[in-house]
Backbone and ligand atoms as CSV (ligand in chain L), in Angstrom:
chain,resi,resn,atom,element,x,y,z
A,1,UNK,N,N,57.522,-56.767,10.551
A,1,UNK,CA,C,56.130,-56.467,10.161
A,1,UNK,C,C,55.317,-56.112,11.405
A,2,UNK,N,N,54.503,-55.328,11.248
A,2,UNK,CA,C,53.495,-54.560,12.702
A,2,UNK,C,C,52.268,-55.212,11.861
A,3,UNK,N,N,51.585,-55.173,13.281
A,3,UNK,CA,C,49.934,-55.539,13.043
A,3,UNK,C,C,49.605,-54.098,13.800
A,4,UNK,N,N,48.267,-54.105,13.389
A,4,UNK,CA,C,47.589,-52.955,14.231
A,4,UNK,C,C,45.790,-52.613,14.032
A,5,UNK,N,N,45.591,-52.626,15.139
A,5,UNK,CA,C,43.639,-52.899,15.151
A,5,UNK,C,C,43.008,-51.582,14.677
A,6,UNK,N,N,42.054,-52.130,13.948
A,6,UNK,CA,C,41.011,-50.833,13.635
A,6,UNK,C,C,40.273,-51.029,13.903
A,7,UNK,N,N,38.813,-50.257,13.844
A,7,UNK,CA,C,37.702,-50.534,14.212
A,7,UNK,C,C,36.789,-49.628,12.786
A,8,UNK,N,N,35.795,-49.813,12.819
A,8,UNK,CA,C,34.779,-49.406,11.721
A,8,UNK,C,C,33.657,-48.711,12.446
A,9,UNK,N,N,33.649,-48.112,12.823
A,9,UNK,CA,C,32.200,-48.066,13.996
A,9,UNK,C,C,30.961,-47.701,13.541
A,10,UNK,N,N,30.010,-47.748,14.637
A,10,UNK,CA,C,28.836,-47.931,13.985
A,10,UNK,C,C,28.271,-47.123,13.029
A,11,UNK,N,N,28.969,-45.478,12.803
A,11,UNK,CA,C,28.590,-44.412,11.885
A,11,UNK,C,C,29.343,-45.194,10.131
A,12,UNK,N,N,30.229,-46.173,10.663
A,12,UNK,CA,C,31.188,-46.665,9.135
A,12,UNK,C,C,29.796,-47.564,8.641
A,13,UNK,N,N,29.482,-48.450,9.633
A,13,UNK,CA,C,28.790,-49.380,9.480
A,13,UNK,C,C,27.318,-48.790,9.044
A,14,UNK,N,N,26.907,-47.839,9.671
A,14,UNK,CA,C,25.415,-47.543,9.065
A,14,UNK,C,C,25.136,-46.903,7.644
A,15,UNK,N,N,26.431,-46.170,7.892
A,15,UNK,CA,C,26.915,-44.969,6.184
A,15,UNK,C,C,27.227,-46.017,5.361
A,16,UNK,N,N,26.854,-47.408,5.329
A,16,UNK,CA,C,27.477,-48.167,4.330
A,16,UNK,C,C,29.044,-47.885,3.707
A,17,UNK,N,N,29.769,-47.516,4.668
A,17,UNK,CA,C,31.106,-46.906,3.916
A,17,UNK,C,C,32.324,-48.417,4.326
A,18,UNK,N,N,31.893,-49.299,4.685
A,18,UNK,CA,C,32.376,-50.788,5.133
A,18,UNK,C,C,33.340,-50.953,3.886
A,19,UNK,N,N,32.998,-51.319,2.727
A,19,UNK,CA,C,34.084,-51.525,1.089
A,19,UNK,C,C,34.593,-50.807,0.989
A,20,UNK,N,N,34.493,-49.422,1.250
A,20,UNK,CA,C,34.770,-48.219,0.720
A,20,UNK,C,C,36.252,-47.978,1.567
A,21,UNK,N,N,36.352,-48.113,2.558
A,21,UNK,CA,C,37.210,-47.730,3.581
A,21,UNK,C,C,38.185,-49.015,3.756
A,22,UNK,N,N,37.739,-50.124,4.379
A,22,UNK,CA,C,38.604,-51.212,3.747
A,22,UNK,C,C,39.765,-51.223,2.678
A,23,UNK,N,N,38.662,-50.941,1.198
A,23,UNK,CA,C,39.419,-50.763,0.149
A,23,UNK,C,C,40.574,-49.835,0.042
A,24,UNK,N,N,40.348,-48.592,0.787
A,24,UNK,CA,C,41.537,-47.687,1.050
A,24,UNK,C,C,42.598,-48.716,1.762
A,25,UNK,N,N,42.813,-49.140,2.656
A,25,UNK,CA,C,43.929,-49.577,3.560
A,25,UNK,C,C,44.103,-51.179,2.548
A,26,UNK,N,N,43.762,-51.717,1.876
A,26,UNK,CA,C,43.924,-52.789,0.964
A,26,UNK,C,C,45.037,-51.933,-0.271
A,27,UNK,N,N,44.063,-50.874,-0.619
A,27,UNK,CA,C,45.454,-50.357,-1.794
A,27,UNK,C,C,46.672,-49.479,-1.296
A,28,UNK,N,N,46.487,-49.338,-0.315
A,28,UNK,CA,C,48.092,-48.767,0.279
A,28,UNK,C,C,49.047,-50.001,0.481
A,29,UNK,N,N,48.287,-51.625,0.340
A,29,UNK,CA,C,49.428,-52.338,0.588
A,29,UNK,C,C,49.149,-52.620,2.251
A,30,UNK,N,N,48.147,-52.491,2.726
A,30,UNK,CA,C,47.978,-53.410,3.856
A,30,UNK,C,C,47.405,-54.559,3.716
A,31,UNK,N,N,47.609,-55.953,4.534
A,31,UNK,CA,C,47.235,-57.118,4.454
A,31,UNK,C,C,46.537,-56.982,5.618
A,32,UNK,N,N,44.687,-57.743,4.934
A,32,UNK,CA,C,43.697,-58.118,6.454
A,32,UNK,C,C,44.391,-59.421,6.736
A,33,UNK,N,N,44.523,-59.485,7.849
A,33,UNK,CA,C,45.177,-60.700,8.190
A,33,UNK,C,C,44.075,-60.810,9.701
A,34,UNK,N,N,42.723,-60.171,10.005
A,34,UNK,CA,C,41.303,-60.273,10.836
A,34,UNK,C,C,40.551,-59.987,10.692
A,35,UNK,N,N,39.205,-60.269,10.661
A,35,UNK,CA,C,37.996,-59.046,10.747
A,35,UNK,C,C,37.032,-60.069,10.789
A,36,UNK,N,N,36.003,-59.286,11.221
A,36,UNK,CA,C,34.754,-59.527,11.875
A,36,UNK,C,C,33.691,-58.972,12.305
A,37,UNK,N,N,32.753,-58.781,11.954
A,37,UNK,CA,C,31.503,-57.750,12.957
A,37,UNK,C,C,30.898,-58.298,14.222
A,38,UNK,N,N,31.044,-57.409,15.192
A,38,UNK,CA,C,30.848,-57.694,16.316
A,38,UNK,C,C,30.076,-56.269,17.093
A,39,UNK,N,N,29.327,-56.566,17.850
A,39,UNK,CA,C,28.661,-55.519,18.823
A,39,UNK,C,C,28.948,-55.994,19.876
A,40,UNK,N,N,29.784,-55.336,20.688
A,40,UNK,CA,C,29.993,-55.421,21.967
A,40,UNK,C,C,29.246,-54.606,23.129
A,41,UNK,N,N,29.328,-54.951,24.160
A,41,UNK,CA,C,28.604,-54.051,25.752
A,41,UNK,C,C,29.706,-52.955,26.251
A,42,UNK,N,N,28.876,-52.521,26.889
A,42,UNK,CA,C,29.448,-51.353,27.616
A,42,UNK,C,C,30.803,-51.944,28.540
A,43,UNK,N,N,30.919,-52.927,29.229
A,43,UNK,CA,C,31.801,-53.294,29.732
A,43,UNK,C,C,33.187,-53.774,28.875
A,44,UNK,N,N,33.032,-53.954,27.583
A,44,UNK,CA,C,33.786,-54.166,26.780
A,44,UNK,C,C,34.577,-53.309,26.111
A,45,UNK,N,N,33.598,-52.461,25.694
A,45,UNK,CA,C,34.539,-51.047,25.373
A,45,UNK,C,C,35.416,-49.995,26.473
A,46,UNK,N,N,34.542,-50.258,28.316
A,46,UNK,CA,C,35.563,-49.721,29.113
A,46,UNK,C,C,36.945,-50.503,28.646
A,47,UNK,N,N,36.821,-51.811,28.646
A,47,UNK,CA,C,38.180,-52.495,28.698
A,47,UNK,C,C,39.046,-52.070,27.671
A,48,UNK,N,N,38.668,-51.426,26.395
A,48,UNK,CA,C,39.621,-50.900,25.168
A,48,UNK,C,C,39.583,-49.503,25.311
A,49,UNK,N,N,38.683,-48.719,25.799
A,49,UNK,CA,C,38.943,-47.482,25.706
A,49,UNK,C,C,39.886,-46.743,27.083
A,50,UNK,N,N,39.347,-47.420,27.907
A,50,UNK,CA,C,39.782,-47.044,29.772
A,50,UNK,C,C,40.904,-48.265,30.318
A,51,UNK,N,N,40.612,-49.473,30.328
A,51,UNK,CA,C,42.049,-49.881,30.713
A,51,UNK,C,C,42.909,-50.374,29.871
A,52,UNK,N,N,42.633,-50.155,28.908
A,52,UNK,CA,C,44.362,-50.281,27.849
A,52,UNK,C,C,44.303,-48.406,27.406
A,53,UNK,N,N,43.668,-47.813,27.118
A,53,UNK,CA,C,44.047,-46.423,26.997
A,53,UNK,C,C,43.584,-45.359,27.529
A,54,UNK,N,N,43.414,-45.283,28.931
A,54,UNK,CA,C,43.137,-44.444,29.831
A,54,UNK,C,C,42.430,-43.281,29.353
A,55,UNK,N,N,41.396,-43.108,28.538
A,55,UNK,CA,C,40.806,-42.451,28.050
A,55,UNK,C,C,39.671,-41.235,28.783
A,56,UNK,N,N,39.298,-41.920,30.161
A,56,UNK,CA,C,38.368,-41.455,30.567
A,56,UNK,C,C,39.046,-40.035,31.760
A,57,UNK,N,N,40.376,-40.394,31.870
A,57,UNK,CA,C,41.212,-39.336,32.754
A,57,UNK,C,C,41.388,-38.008,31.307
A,58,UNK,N,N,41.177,-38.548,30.542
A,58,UNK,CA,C,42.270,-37.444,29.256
A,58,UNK,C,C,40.778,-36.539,28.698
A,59,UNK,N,N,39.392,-37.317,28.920
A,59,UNK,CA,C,38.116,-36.676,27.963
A,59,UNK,C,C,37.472,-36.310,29.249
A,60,UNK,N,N,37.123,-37.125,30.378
A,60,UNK,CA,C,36.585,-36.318,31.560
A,60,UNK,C,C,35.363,-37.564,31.349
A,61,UNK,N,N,34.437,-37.601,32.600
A,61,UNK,CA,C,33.370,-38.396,32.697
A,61,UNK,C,C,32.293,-38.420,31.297
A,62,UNK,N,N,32.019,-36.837,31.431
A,62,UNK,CA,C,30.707,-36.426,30.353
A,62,UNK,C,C,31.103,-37.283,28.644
A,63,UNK,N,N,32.085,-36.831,28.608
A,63,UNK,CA,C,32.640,-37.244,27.315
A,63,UNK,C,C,32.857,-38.217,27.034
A,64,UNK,N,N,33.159,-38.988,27.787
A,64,UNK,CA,C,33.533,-40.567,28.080
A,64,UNK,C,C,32.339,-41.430,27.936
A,65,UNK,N,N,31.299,-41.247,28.427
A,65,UNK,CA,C,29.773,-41.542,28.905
A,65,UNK,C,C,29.434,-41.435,27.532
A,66,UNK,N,N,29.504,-40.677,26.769
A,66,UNK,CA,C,29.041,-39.977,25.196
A,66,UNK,C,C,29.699,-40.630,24.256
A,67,UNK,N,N,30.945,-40.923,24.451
A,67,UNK,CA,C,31.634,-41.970,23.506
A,67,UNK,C,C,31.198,-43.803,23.794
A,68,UNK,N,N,31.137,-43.751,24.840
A,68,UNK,CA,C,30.662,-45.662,25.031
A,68,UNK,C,C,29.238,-45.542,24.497
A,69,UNK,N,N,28.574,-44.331,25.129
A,69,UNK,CA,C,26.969,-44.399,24.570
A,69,UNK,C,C,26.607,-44.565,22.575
A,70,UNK,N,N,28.068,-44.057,21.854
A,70,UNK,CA,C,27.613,-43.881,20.990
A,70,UNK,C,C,28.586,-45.460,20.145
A,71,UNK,N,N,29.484,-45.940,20.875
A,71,UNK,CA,C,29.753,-47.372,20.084
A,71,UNK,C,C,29.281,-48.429,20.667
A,72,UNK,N,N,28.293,-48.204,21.749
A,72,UNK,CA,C,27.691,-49.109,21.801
A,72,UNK,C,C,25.891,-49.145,20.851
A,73,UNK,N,N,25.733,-48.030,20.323
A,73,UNK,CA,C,24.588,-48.133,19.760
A,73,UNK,C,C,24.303,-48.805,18.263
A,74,UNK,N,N,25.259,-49.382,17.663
A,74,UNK,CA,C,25.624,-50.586,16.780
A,74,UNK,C,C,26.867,-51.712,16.921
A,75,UNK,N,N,26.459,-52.585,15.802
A,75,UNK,CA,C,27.781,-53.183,15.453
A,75,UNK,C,C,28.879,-52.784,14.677
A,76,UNK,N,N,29.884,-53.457,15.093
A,76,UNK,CA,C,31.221,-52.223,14.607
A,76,UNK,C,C,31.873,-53.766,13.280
A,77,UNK,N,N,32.870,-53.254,12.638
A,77,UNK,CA,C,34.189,-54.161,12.145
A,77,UNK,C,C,35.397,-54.344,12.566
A,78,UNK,N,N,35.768,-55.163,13.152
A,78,UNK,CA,C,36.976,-55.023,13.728
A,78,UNK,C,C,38.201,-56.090,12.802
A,79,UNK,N,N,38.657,-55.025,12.485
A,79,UNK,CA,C,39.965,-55.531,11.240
A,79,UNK,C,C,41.609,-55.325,11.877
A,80,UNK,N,N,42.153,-56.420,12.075
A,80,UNK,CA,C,43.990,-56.204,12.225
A,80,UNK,C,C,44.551,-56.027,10.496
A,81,UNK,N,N,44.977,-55.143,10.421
A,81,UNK,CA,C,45.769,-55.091,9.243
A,81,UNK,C,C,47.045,-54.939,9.935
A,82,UNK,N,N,47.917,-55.859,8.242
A,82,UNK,CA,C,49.482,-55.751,8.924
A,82,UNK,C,C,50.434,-55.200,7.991
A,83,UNK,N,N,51.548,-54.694,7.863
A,83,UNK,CA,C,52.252,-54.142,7.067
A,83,UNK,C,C,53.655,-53.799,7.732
A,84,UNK,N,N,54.507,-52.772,7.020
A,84,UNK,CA,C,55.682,-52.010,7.589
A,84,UNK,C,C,55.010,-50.840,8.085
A,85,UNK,N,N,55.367,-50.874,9.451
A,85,UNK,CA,C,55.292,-49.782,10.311
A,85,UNK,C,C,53.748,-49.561,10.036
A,86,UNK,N,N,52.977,-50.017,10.223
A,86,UNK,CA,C,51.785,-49.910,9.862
A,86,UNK,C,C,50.761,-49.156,10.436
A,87,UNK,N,N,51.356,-49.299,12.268
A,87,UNK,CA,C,50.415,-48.727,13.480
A,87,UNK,C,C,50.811,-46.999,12.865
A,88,UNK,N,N,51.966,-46.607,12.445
A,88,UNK,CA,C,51.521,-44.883,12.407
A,88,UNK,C,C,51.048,-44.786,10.523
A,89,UNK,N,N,51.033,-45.963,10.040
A,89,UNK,CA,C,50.648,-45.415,8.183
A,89,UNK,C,C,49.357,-45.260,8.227
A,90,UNK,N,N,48.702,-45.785,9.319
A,90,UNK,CA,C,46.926,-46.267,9.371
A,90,UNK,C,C,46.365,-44.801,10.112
A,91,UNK,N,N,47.423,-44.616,11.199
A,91,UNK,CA,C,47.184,-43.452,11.753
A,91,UNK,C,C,46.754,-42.269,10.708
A,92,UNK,N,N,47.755,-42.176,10.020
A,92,UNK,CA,C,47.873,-40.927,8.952
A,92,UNK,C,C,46.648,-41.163,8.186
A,93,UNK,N,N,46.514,-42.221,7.667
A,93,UNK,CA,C,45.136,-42.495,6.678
A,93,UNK,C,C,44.025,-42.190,7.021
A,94,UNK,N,N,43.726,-42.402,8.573
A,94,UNK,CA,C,43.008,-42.108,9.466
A,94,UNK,C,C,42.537,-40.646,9.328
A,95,UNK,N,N,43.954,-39.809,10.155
A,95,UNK,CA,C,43.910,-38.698,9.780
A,95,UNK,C,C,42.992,-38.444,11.772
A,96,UNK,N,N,42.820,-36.836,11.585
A,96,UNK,CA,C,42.652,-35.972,12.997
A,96,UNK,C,C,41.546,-36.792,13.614
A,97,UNK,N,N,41.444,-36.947,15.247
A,97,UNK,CA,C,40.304,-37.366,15.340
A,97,UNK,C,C,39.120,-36.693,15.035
A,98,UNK,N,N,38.948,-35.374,15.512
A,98,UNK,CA,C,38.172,-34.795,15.308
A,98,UNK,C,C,38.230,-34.479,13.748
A,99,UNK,N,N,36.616,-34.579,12.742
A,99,UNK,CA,C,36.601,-34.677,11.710
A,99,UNK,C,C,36.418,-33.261,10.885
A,100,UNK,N,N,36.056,-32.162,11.692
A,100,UNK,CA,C,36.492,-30.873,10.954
A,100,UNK,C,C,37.952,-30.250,10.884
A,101,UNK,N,N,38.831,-30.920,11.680
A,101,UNK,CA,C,40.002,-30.479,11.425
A,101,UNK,C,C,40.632,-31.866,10.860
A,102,UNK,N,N,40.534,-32.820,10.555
A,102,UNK,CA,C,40.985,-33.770,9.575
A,102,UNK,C,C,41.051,-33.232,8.263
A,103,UNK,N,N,42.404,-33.947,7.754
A,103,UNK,CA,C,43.035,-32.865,6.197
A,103,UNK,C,C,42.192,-33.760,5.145
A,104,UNK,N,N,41.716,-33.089,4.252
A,104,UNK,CA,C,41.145,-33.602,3.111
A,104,UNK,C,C,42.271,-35.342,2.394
A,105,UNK,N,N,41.964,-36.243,2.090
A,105,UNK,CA,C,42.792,-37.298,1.623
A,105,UNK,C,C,43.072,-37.961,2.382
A,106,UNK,N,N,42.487,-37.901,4.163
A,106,UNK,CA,C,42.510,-38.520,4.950
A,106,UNK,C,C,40.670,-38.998,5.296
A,107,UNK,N,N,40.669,-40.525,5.944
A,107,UNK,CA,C,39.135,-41.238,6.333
A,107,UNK,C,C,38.706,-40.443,6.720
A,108,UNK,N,N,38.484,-39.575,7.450
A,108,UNK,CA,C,37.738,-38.855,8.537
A,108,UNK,C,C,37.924,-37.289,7.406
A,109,UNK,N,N,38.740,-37.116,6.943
A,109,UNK,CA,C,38.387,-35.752,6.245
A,109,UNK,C,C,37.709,-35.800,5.129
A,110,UNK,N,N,37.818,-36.917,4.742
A,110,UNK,CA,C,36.810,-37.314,3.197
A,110,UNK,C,C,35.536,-37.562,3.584
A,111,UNK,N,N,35.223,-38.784,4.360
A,111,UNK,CA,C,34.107,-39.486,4.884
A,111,UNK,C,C,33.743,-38.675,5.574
A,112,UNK,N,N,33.704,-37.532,6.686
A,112,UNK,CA,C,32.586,-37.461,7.984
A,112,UNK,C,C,33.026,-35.228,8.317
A,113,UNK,N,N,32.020,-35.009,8.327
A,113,UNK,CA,C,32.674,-33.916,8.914
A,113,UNK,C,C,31.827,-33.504,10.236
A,114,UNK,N,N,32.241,-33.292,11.553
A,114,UNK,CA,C,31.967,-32.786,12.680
A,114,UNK,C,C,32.760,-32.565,13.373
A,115,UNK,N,N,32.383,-31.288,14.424
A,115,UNK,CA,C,33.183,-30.585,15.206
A,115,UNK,C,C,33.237,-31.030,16.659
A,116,UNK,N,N,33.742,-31.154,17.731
A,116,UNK,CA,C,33.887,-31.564,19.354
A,116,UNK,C,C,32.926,-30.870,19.628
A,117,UNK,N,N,32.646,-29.373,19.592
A,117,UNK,CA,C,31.801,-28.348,19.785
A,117,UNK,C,C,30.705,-29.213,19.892
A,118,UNK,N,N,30.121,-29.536,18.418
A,118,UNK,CA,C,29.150,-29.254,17.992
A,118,UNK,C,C,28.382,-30.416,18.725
A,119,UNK,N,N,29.178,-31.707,18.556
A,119,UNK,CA,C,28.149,-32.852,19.082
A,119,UNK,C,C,28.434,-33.305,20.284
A,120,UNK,N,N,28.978,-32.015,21.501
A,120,UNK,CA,C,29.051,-31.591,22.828
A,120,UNK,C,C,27.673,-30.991,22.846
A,121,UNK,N,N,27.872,-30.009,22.266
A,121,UNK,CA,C,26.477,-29.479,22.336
A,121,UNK,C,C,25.026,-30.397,21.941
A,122,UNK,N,N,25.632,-31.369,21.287
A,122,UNK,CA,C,23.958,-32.167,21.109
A,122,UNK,C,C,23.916,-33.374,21.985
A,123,UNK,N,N,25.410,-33.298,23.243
A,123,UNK,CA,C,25.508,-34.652,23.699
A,123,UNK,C,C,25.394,-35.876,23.295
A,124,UNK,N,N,26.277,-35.576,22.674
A,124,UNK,CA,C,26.651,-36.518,21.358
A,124,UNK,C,C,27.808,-37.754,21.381
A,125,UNK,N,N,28.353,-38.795,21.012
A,125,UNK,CA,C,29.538,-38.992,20.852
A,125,UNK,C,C,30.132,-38.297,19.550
A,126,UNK,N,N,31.327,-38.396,19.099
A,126,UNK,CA,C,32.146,-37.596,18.058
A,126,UNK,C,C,31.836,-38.897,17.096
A,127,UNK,N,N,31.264,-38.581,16.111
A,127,UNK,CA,C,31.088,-39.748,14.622
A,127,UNK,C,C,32.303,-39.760,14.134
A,128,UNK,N,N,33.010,-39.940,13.799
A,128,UNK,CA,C,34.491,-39.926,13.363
A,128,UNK,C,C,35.141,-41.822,12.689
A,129,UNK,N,N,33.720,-42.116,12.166
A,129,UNK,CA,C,34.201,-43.563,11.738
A,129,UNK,C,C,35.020,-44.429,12.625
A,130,UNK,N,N,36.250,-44.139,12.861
A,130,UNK,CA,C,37.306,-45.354,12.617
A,130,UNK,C,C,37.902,-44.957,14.167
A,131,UNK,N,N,37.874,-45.787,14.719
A,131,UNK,CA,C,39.311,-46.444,15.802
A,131,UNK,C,C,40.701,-46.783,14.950
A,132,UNK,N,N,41.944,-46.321,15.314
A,132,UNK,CA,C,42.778,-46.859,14.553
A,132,UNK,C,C,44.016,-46.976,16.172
A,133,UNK,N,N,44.447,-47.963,16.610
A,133,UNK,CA,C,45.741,-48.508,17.416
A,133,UNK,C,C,46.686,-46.999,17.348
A,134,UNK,N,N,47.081,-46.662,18.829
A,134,UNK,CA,C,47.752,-45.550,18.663
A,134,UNK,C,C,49.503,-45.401,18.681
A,135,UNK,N,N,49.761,-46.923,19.307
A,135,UNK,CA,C,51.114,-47.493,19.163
A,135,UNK,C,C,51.816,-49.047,19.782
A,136,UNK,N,N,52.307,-49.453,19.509
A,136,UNK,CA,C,52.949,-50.674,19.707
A,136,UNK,C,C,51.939,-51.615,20.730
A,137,UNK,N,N,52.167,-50.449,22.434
A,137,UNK,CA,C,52.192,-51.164,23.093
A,137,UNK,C,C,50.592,-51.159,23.120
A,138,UNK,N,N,49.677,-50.650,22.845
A,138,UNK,CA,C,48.147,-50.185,22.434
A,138,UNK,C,C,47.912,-51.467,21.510
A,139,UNK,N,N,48.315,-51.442,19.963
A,139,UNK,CA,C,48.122,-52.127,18.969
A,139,UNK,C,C,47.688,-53.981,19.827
A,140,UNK,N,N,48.998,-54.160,20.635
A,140,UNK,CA,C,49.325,-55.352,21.492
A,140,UNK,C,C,48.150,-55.825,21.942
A,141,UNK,N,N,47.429,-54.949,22.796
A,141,UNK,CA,C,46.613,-55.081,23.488
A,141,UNK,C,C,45.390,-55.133,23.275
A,142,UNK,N,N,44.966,-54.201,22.206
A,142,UNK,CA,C,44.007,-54.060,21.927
A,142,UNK,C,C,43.443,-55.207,20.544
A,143,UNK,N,N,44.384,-55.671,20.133
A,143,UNK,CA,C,44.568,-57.085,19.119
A,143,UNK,C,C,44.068,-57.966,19.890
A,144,UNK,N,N,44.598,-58.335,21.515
A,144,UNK,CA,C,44.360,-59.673,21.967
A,144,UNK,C,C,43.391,-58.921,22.492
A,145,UNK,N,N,42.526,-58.053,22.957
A,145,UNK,CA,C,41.101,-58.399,23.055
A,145,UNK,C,C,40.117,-58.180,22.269
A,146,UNK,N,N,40.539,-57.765,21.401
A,146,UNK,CA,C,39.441,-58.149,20.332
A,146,UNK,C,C,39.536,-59.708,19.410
A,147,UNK,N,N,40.450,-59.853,19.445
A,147,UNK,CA,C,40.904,-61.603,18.592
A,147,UNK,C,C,41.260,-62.042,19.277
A,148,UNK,N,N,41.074,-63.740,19.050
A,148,UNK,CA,C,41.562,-64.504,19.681
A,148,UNK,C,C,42.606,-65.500,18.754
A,149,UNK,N,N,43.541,-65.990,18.757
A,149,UNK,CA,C,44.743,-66.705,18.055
A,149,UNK,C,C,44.379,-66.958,16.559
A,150,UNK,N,N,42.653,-68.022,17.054
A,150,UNK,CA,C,42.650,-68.755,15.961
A,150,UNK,C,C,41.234,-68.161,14.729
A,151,UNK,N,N,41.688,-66.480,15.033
A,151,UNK,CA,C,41.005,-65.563,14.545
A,151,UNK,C,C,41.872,-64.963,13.700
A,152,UNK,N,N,43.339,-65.086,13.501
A,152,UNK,CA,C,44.391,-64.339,13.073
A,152,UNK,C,C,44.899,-64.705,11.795
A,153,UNK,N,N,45.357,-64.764,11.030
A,153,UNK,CA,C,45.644,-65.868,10.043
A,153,UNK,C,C,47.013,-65.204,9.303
A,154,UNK,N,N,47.719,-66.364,9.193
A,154,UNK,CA,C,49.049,-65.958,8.141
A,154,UNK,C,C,49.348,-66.413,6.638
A,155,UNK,N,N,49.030,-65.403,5.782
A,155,UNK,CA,C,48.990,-66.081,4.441
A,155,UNK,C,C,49.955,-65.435,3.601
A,156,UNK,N,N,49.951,-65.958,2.565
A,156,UNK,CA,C,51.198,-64.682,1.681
A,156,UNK,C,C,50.411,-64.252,0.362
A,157,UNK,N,N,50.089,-62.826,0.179
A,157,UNK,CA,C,49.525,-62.051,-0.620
A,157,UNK,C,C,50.029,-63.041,-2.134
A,158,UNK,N,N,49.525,-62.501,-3.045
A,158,UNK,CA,C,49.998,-62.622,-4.443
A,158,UNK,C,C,51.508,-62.174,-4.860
A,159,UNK,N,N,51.513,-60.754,-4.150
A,159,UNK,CA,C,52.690,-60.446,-4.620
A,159,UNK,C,C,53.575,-61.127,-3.540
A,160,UNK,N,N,53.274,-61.370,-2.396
A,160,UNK,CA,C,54.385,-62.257,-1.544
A,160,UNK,C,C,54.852,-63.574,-2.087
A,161,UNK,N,N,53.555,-64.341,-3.054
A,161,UNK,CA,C,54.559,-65.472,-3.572
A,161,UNK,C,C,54.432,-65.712,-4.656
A,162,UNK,N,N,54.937,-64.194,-5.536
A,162,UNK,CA,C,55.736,-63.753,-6.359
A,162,UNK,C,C,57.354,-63.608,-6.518
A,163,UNK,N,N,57.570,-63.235,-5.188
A,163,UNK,CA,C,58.476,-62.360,-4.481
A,163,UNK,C,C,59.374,-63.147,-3.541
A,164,UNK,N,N,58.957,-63.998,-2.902
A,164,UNK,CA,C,59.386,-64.337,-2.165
A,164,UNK,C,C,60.074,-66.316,-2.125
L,1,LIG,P1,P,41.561,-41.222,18.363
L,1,LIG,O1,O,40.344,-42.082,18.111
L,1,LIG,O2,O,41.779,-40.258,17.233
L,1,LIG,O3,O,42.781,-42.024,18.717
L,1,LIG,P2,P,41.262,-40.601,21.205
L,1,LIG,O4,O,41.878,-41.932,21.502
L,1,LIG,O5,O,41.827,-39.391,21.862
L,1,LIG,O6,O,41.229,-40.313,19.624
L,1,LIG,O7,O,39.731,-40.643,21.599
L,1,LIG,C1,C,38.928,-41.792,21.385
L,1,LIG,C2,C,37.582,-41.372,20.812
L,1,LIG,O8,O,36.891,-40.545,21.761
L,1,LIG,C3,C,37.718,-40.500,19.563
L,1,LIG,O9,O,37.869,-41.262,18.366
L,1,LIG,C4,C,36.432,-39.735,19.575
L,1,LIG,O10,O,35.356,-40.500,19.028
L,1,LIG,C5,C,36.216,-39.512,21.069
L,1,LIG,N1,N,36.780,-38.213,21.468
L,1,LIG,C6,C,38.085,-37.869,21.528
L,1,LIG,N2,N,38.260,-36.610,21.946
L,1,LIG,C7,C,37.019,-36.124,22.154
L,1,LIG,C8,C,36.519,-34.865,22.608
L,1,LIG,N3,N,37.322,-33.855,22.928
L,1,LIG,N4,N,35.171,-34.716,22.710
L,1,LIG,C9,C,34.333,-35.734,22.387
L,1,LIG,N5,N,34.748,-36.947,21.967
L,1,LIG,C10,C,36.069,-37.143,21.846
């Protein structure tokens, strides 16, 4: 079984789309097994965006500056869901980061549409809802700093003790 972190960010959180999106990754058969709302500082998000995923070498300063500026301007949800192979099923659900080329039936192609262009040009961060863990060794990391142990919980669904 994989765990793997999401985030809700503050465009999920203000669009009231919090049930809505949840509920997607609940009926595919993922288990919350975390969550919580939390607003974090600027120093917090370097630590998830820049030293567990080197983000700021791959987008450049400007862009970088535009993305902390824009999750730090609310509180976010931060949910571990767990499942089979879960870190790339969440991915897919997820869908493109950028939300004009995200495929329709995916979070970001249903929920949000904007272009890199566009909210470059308004110096913007990219609204794109959701953080989703990009693999194993990411998921790892980015779990233990956002949770702490006795934030985690192990239970068995309905159908697990049915089944099991
Ligand atoms: P993802 O969130 O899809 O895994 P990345 O890890 O590459 O994407 O980037 C982290 C976040 O930075 C994105 O979700 C998006 O909000 C922002 N971002 C990514 N690429 C760009 C870009 N080219 N211009 C502006 N913002 C970007």
């Amino acid at each position: 079984m994989e765990r793997t972190l999401v985030l809700l960010k503050p465009d999920s959180v203000q669009r009231g789309l919090v049930g809505e999106i949840i509920t997607r990754f609940e009926r595919a058969g993922l288990k919350v097994v975390g969550m919580k709302m939390i607003h974090p500082d600027e120093d917090y998000y370097h630590h998830h965006y820049e030293t567990i995923s080197g983000l700021k070498s791959r987008l450049g300063e400007a862009a970088f500056r535009r993305n902390t500026e824009f999750m730090v301007s609310g509180p976010v949800i931060a949910v571990v869901l767990e499942g089979v192979e879960a870190i790339a099923l969440v991915r897919k659900m997820v869908g493109d980061t950028e939300p004009k080329t995200a495929a329709p039936g995916t979070i970001r192609g249903d929920y949000a549409h904007m272009s890199v262009d566009h909210a470059n040009a308004k110096d913007s961060g990219l609204p794109n809802l959701i953080h989703a863990s990009g693999d194993k060794k990411e998921a790892e990391e980015e779990i233990t700093h956002w949770f702490s142990e006795t934030e985690l919980f192990d239970y068995k669904t309905t159908n697990q003790h049915l089944t099991q």
